[in-house]
VMD Tcl script that builds the backbone (N, CA, C; Angstrom):
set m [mol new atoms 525]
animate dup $m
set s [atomselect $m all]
$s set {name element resname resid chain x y z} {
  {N N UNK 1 A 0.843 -1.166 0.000}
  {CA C UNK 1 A 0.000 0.000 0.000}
  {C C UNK 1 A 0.889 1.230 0.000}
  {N N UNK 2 A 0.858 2.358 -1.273}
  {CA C UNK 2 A 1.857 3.102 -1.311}
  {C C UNK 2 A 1.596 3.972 -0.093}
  {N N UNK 3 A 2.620 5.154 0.211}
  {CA C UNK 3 A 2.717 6.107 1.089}
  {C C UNK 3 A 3.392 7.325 0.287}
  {N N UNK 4 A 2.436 8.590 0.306}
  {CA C UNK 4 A 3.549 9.296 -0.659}
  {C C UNK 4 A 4.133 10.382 0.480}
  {N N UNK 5 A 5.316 9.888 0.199}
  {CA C UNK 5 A 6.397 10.781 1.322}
  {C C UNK 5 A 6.271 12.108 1.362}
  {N N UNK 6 A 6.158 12.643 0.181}
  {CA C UNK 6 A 5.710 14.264 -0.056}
  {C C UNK 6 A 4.421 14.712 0.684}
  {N N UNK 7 A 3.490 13.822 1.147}
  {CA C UNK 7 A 2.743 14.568 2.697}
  {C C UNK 7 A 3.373 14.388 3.663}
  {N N UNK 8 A 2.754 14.975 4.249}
  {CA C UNK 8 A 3.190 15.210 6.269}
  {C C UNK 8 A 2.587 13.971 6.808}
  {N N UNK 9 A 2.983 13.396 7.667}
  {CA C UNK 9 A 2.357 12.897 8.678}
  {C C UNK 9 A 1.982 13.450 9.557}
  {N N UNK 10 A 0.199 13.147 10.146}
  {CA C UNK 10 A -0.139 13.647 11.103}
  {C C UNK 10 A -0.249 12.910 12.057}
  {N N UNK 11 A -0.087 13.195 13.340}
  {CA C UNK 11 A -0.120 12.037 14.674}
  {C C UNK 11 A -1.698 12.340 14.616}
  {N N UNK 12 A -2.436 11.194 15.476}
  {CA C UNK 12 A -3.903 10.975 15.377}
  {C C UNK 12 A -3.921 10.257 16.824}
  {N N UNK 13 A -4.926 11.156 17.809}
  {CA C UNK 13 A -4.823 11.345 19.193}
  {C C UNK 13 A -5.904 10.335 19.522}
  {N N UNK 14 A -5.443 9.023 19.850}
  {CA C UNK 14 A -6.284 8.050 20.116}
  {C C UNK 14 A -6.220 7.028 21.451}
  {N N UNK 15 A -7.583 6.622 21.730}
  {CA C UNK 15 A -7.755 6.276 22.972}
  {C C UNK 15 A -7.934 4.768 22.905}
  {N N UNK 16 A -7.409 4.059 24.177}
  {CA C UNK 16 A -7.536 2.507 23.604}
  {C C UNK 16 A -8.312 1.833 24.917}
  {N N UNK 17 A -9.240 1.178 24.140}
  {CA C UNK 17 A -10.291 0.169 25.744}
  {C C UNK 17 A -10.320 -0.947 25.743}
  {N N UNK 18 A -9.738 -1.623 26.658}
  {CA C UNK 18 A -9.500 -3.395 26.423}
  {C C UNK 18 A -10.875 -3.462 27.209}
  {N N UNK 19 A -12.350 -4.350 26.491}
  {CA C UNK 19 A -13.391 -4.644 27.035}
  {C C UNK 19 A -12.830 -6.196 27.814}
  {N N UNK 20 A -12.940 -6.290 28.983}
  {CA C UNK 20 A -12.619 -7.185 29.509}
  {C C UNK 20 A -13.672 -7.557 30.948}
  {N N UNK 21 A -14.038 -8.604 31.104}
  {CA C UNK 21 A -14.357 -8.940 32.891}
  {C C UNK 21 A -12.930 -9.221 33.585}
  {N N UNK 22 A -11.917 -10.205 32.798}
  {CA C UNK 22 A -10.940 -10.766 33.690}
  {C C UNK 22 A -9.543 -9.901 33.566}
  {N N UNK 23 A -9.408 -9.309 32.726}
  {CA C UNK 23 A -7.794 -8.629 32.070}
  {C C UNK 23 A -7.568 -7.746 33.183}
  {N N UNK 24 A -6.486 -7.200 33.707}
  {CA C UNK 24 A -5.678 -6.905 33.914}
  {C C UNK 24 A -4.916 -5.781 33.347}
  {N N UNK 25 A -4.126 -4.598 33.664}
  {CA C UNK 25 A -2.669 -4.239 32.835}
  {C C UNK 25 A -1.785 -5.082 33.206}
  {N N UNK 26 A -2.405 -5.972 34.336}
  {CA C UNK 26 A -0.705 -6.788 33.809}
  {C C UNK 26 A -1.056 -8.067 32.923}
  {N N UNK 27 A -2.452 -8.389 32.738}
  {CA C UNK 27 A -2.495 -9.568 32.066}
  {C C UNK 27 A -3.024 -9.016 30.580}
  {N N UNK 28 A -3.137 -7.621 30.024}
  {CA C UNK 28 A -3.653 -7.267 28.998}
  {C C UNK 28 A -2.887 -7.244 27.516}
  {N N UNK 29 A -2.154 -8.652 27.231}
  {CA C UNK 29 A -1.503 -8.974 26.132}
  {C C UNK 29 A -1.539 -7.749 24.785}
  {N N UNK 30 A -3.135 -8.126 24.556}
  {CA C UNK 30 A -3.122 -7.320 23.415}
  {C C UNK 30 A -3.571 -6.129 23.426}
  {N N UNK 31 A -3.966 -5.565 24.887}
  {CA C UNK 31 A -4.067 -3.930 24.812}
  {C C UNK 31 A -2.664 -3.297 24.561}
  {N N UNK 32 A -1.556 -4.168 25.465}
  {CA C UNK 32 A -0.043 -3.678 25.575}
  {C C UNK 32 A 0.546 -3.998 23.853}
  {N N UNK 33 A -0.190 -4.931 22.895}
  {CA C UNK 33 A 0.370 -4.403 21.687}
  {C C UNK 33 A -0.251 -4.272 21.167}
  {N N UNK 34 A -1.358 -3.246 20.953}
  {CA C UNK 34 A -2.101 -1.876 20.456}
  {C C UNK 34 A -1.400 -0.909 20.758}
  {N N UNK 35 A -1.294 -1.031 22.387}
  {CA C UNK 35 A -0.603 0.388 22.773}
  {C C UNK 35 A 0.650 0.434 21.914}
  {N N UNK 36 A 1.354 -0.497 21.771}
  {CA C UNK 36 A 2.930 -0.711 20.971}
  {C C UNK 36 A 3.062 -0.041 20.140}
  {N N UNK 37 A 1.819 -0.504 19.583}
  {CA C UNK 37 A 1.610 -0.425 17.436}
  {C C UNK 37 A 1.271 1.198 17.320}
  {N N UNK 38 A 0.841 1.809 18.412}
  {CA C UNK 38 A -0.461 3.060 18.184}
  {C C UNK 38 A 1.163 3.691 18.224}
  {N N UNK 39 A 2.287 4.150 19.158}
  {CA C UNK 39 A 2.932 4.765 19.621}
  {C C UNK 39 A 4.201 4.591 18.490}
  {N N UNK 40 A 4.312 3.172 18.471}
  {CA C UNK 40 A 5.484 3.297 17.180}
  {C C UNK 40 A 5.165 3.631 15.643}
  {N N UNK 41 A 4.275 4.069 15.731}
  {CA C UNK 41 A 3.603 4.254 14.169}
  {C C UNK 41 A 3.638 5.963 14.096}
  {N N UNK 42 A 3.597 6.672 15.353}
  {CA C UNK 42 A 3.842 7.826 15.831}
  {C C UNK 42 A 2.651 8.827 16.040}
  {N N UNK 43 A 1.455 7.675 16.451}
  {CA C UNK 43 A 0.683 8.308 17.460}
  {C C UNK 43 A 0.352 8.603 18.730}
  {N N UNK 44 A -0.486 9.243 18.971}
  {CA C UNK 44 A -0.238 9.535 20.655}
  {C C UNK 44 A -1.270 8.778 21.300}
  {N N UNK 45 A -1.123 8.172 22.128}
  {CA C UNK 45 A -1.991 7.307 22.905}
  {C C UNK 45 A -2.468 8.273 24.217}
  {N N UNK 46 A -3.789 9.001 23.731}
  {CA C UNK 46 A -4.132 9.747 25.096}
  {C C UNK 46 A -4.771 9.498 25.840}
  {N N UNK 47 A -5.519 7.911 26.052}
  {CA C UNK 47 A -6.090 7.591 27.097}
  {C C UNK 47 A -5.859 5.622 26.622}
  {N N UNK 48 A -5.896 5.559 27.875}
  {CA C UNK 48 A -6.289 3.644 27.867}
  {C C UNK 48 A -6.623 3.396 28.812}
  {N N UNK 49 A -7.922 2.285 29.338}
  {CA C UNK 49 A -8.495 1.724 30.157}
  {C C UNK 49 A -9.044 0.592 29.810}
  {N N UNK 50 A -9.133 -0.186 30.887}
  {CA C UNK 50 A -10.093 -1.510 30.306}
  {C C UNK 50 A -11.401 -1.390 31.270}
  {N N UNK 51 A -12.459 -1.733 30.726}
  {CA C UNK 51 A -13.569 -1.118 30.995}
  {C C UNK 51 A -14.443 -2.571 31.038}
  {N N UNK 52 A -14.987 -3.102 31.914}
  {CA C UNK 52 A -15.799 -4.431 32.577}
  {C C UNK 52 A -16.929 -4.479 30.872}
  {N N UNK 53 A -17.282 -5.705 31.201}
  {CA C UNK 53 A -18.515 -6.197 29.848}
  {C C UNK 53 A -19.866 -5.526 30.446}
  {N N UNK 54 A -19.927 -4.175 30.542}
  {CA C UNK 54 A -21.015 -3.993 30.985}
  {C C UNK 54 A -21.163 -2.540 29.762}
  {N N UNK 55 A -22.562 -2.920 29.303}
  {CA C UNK 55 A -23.307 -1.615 29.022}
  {C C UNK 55 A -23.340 -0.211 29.377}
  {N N UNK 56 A -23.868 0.008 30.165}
  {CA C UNK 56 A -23.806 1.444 30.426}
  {C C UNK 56 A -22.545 1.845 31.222}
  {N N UNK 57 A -22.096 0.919 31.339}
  {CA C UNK 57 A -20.472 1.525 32.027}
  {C C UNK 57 A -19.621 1.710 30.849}
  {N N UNK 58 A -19.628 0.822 29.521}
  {CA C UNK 58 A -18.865 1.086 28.374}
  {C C UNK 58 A -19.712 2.015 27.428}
  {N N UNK 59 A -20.432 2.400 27.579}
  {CA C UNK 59 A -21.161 2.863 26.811}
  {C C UNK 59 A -21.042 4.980 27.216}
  {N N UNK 60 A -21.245 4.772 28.676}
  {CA C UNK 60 A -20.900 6.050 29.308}
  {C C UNK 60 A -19.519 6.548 28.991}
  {N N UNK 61 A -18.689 5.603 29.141}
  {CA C UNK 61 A -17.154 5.573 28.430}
  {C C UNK 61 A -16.861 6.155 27.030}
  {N N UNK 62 A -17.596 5.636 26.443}
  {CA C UNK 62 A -17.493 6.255 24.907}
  {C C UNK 62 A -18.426 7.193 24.727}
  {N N UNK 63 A -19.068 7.805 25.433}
  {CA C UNK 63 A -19.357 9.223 25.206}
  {C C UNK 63 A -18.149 10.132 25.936}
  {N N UNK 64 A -17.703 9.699 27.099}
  {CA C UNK 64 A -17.133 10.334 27.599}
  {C C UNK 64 A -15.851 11.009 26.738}
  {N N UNK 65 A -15.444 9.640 25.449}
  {CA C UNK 65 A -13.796 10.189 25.090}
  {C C UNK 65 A -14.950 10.527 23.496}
  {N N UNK 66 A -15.826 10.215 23.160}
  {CA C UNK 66 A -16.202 11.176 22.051}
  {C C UNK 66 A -16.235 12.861 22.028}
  {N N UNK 67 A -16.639 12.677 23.509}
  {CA C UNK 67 A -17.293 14.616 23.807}
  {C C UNK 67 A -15.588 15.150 24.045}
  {N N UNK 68 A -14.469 14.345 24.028}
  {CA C UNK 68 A -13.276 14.660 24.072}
  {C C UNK 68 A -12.632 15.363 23.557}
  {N N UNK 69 A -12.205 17.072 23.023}
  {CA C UNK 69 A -11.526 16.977 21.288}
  {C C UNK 69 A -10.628 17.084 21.641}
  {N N UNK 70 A -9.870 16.333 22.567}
  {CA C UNK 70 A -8.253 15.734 22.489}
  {C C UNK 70 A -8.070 13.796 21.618}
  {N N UNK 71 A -9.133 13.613 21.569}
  {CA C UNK 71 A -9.775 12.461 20.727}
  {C C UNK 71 A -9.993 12.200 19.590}
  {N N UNK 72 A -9.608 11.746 18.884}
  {CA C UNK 72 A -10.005 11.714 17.637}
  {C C UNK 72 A -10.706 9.961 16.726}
  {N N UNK 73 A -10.098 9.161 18.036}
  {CA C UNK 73 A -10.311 7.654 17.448}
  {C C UNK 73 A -10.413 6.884 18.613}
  {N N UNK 74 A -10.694 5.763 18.589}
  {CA C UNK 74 A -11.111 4.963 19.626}
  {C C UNK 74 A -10.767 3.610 19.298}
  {N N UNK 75 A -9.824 2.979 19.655}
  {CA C UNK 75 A -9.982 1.460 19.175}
  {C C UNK 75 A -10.012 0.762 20.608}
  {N N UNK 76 A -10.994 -0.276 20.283}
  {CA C UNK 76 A -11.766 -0.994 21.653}
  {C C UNK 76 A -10.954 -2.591 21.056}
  {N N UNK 77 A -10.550 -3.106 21.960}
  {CA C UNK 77 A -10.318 -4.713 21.714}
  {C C UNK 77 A -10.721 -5.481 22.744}
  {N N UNK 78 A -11.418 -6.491 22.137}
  {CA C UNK 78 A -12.311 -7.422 23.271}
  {C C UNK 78 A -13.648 -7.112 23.135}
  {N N UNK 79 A -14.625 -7.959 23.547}
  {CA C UNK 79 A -15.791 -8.251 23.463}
  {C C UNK 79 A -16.510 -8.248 22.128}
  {N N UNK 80 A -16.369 -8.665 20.817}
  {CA C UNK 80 A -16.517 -8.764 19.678}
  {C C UNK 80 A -17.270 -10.102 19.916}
  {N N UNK 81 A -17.370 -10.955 19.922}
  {CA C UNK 81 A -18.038 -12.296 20.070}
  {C C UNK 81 A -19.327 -12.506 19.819}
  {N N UNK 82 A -20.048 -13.470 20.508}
  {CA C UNK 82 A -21.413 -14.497 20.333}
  {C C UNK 82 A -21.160 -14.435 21.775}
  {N N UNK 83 A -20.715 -14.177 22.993}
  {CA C UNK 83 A -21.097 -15.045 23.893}
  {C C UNK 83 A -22.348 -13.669 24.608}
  {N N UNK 84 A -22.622 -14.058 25.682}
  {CA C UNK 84 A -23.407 -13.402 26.184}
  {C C UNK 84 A -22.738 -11.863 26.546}
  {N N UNK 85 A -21.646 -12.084 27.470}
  {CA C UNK 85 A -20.937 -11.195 28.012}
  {C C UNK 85 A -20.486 -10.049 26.932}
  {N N UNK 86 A -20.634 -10.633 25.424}
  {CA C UNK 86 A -19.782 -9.592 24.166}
  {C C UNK 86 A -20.816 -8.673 23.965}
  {N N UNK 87 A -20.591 -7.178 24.645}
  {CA C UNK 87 A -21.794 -6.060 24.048}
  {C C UNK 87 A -20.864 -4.755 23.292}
  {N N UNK 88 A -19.904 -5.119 22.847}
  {CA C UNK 88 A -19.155 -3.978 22.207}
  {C C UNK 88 A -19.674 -3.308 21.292}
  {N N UNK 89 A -20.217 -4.665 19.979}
  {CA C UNK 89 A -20.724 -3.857 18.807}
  {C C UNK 89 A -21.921 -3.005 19.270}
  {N N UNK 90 A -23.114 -3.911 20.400}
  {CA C UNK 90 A -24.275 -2.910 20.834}
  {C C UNK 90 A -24.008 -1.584 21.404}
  {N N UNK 91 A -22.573 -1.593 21.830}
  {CA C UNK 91 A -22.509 -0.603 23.130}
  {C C UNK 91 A -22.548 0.542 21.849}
  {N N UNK 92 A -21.394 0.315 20.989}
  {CA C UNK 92 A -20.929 1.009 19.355}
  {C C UNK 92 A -22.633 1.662 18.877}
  {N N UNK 93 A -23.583 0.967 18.708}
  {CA C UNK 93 A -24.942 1.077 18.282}
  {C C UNK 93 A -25.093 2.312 18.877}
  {N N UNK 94 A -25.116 2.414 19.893}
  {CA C UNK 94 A -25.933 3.581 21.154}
  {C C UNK 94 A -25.467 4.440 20.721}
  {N N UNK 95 A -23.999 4.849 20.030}
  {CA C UNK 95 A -23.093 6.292 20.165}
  {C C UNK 95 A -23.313 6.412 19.082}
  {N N UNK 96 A -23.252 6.020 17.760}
  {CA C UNK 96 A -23.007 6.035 16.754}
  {C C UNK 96 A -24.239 6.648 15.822}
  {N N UNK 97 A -23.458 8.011 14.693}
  {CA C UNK 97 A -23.844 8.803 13.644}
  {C C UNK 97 A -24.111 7.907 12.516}
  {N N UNK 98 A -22.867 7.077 12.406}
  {CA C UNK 98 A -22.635 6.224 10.776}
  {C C UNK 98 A -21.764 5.204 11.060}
  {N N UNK 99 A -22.284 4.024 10.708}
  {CA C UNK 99 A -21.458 2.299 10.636}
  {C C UNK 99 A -20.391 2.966 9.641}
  {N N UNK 100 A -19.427 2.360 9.496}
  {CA C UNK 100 A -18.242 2.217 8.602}
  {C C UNK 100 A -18.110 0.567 7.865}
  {N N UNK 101 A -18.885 0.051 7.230}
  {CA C UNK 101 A -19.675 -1.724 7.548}
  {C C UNK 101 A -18.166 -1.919 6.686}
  {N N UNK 102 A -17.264 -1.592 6.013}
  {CA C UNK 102 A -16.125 -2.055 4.612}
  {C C UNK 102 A -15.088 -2.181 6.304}
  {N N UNK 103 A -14.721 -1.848 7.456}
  {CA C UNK 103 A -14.008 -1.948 8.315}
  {C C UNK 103 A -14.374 -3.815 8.831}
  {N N UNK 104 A -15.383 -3.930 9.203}
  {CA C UNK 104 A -15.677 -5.179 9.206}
  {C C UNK 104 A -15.595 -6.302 8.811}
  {N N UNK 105 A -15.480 -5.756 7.415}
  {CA C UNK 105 A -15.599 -6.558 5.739}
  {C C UNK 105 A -14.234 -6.867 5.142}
  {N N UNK 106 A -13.698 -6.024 5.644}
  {CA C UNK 106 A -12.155 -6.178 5.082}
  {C C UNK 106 A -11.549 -6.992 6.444}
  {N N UNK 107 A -12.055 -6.491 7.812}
  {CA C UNK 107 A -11.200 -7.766 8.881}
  {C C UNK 107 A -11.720 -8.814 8.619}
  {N N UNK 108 A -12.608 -9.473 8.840}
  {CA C UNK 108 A -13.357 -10.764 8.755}
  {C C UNK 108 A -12.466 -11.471 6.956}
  {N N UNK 109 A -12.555 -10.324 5.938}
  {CA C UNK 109 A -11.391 -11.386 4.716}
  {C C UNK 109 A -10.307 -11.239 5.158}
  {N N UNK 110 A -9.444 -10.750 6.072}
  {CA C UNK 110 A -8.285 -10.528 5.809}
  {C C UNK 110 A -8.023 -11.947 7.026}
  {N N UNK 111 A -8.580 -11.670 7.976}
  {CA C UNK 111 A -8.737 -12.753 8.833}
  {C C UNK 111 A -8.978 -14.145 8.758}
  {N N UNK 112 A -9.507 -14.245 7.812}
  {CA C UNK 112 A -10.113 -15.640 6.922}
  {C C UNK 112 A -8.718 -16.407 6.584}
  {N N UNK 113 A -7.491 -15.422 6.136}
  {CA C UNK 113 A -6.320 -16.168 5.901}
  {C C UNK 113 A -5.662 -16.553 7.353}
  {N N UNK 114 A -5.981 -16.230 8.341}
  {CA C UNK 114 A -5.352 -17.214 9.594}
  {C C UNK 114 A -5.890 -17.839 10.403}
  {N N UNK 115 A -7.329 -17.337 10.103}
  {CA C UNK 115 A -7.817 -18.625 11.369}
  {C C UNK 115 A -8.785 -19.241 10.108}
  {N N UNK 116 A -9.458 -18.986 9.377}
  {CA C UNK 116 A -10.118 -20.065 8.000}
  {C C UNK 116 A -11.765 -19.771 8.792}
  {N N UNK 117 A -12.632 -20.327 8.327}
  {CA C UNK 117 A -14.171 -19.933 8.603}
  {C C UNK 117 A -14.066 -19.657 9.928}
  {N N UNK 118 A -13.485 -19.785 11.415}
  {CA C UNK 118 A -13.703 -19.058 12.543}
  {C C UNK 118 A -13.949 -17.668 12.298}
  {N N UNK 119 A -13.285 -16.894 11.594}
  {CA C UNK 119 A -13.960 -15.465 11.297}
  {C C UNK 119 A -15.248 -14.761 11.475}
  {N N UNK 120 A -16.013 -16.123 11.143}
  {CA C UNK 120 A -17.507 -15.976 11.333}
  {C C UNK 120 A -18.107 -15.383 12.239}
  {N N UNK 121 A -17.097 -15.690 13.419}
  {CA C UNK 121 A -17.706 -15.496 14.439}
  {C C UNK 121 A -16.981 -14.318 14.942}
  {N N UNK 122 A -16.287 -13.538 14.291}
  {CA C UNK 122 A -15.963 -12.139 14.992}
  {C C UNK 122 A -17.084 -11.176 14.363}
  {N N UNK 123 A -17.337 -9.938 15.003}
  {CA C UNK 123 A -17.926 -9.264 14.935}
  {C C UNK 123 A -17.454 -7.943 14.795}
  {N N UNK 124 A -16.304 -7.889 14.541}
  {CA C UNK 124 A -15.392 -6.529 14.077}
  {C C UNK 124 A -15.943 -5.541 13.394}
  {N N UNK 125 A -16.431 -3.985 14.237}
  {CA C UNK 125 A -16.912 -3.488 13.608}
  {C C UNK 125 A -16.783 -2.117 13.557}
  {N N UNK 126 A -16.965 -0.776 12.621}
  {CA C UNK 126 A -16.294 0.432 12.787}
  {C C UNK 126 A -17.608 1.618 12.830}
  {N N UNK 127 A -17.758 2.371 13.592}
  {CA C UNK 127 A -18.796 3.589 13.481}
  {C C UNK 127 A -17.950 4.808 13.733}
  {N N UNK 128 A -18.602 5.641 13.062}
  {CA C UNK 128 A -18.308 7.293 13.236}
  {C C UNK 128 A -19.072 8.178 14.586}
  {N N UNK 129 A -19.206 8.620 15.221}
  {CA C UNK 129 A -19.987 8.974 16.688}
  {C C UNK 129 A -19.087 10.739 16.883}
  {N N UNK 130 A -20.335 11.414 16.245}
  {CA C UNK 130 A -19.856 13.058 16.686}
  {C C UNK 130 A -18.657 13.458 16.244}
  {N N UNK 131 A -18.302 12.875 15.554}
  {CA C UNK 131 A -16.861 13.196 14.835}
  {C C UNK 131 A -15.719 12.536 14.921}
  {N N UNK 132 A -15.671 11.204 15.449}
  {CA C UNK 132 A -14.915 10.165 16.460}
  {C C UNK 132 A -14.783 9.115 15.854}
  {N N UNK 133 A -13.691 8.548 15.274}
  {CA C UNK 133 A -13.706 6.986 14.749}
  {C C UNK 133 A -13.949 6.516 15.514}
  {N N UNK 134 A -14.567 5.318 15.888}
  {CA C UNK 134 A -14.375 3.808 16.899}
  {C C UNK 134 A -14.537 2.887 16.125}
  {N N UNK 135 A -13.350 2.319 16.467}
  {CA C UNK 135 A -13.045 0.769 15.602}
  {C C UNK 135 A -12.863 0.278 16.710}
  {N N UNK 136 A -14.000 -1.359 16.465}
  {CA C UNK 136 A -13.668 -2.119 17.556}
  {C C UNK 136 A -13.181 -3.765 17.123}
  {N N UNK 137 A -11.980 -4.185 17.412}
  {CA C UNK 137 A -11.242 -5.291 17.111}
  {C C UNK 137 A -11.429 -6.669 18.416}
  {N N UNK 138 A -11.876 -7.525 17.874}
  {CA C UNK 138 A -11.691 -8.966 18.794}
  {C C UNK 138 A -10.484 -9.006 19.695}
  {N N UNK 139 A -10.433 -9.614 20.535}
  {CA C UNK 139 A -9.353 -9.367 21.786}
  {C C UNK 139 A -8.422 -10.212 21.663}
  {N N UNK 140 A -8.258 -10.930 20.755}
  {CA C UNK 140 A -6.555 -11.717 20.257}
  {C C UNK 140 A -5.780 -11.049 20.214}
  {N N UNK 141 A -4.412 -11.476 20.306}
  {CA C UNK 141 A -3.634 -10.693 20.022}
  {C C UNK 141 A -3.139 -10.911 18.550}
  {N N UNK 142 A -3.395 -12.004 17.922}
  {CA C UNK 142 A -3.816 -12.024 16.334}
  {C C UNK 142 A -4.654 -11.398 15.677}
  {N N UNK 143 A -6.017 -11.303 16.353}
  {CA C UNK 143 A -6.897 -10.090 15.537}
  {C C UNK 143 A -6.303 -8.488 16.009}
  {N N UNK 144 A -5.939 -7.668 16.785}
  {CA C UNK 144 A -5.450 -6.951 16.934}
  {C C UNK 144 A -3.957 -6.274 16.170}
  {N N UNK 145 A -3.105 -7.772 16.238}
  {CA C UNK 145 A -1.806 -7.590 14.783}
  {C C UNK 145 A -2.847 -7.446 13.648}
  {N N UNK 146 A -4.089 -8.373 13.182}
  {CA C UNK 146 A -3.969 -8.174 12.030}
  {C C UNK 146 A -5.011 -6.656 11.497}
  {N N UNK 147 A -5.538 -6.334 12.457}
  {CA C UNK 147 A -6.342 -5.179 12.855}
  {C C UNK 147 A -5.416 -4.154 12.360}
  {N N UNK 148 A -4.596 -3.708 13.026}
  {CA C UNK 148 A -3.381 -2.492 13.326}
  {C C UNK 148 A -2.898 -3.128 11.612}
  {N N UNK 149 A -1.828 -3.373 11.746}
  {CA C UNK 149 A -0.800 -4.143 10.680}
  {C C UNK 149 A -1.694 -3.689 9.356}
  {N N UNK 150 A -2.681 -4.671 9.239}
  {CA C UNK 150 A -2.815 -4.398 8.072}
  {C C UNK 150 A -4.338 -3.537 7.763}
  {N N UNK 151 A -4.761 -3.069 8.365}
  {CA C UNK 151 A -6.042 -2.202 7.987}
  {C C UNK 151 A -5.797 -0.501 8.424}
  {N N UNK 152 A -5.828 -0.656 10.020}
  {CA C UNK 152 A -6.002 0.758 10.706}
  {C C UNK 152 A -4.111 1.362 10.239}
  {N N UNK 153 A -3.118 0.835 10.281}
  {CA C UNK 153 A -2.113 1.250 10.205}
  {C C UNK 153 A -1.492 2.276 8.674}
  {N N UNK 154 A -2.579 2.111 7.787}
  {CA C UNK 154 A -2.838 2.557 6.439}
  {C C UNK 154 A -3.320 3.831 6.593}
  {N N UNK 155 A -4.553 3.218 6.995}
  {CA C UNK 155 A -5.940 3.827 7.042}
  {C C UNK 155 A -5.427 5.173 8.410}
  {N N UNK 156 A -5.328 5.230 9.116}
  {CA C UNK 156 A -4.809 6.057 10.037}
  {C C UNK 156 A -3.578 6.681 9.773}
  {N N UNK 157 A -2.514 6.769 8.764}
  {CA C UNK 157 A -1.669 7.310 8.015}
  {C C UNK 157 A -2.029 7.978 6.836}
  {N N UNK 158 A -1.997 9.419 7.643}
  {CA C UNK 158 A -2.081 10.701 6.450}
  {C C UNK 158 A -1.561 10.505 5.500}
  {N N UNK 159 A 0.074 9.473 5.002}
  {CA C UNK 159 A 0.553 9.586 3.734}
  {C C UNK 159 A -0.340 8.587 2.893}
  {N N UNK 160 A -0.733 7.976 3.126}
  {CA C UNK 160 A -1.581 6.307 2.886}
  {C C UNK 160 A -2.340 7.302 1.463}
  {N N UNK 161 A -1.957 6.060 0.087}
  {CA C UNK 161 A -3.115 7.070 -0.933}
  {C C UNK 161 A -3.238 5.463 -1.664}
  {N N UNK 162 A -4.338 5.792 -1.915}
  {CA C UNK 162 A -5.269 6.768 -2.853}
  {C C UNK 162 A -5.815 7.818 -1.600}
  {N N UNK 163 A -6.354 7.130 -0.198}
  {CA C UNK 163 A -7.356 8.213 0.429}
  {C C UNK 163 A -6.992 7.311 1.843}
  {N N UNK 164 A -7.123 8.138 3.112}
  {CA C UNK 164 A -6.902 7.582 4.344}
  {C C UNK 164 A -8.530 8.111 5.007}
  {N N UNK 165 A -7.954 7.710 6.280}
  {CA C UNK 165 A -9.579 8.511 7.761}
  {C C UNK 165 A -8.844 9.540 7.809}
  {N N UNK 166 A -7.367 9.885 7.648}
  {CA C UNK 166 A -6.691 11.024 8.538}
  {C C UNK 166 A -7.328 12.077 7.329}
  {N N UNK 167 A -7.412 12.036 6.485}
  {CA C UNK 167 A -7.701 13.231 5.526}
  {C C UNK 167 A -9.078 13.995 5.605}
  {N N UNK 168 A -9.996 13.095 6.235}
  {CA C UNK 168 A -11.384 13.156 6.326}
  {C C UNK 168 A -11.981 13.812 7.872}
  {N N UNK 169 A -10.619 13.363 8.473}
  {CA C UNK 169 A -11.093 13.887 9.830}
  {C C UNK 169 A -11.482 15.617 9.820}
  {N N UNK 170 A -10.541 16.577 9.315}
  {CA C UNK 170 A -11.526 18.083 9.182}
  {C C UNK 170 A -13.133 18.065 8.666}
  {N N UNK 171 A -13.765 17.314 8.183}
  {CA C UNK 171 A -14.756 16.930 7.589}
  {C C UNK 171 A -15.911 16.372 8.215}
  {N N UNK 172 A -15.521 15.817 9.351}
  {CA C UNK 172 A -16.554 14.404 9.872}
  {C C UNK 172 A -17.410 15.484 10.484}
  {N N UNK 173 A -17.569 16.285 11.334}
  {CA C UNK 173 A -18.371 16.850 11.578}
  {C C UNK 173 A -19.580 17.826 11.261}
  {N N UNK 174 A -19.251 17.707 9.510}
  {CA C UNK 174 A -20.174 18.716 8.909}
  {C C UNK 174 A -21.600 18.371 8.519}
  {N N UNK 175 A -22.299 19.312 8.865}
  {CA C UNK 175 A -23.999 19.707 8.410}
  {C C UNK 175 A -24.051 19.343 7.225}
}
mol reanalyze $m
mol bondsrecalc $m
mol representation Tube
mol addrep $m
């Protein structure tokens, strides 16, 4: 995926939420490489928390860093699933202006090459909310590499062409 060196890079001020009941920062594998990926890519990581499988506690959360404008993106890892406890994509529902459904569409194929029809069962999904990316990625630390690596790491790079999110961000908020 080209990069044309002749733009700037812009850093893109983003917040990271490991949805978890059991995790930890010390047991949070793949929040600690999100955080990795977000910082060596040369963005700023301005908030991280892991936030319990609950509704209105994650849900209050992501209004909280939307109404943020030190914020600009949100990537959530964990709770993507079928099981009972997974309310990420619903929590995503509540906040959300506009689905981004090709964020989904492109993890679930790209994903298909390492785990094979399990894909099925992720629920990877992207909305726009008041001017705010949130992309939310399954809590592997394989869906998260392949999350970052090969989708958001483009896509979140101002040089990234044909077209990135970073170019669009002056934009998201208009009437």
């Amino acid at each position: 995926m080209p990069l044309d060196e002749s733009r700037a890079f812009k850093p893109v001020n983003i917040a990271l939420i490991t949805v978890s009941d059991s995790r930890t920062f010390e047991t949070d594998s793949s929040g600690d490489l999100l955080a990795d990926f977000i910082v060596e890519a040369g963005h700023k990581l301005v908030d991280r928390v892991i936030e319990r499988d609950d509704m209105s506690r994650l849900v209050a959360r992501l209004h909280t860093l939307i109404d943020d404008e030190k914020v600009d993106c949100v990537i959530l890892t964990g709770g993507t699933g079928l099981t009972g406890r997974d309310i990420t994509p619903e929590a995503l529902d509540r906040v959300k202006n506009k689905d981004i459904p090709g964020f989904g569409e492109l993890f679930r194929m790209l994903s298909h090459e390492s785990i094979g029809t399990s894909t099925i069962q992720s629920r990877a999904c992207a909305v726009l909310a008041r001017g705010t990316y949130i992309f939310a990625l399954p809590g592997s630390n394989g869906a998260v590499r392949d999350g970052w690596t090969r989708i958001l790491a483009h896509q979140l790079d101002s040089r990234h062409t044909p077209c990135n999110f970073v170019e669009l961000m002056p934009r998201l908020r208009e009437q």
